[in-house]
Phi, psi and omega in degrees: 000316189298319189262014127309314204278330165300316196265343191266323160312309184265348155321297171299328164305318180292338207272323184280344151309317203268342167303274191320340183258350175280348192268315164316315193270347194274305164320295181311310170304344198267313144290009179268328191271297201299353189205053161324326158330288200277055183304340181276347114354264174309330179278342156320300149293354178272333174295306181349283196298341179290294164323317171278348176279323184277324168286356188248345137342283166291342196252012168280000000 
């Protein structure tokens, strides 16, 4: 029972991770178009996104 309830956990984590990172990049496209200019800007945001795919990594 315990490693049912384990594997349906981290299921559900993986699913809300992969929500939260699809929603980071739906943002990010959205701010690359509003300020298309600004390349230093944007590469901030893709180091973000880098950082938090290397901390959600670590913290597994």
């Amino acid at each position: 029972m315990t490693n049912s309830w384990l594997s349906k956990s981290r299921l559900y984590e993986l699913s809300a991770l992969f929500h939260f990172h699809t929603h980071i990049v739906l943002g990010v496209s959205d701010q690359s178009r509003l300020e298309r200019k600004r390349n230093k800007h944007t590469h901030t945001h893709k180091q973000k996104i880098k950082n938090t795919r290397i901390y959600v990594v670590r913290s597994r």
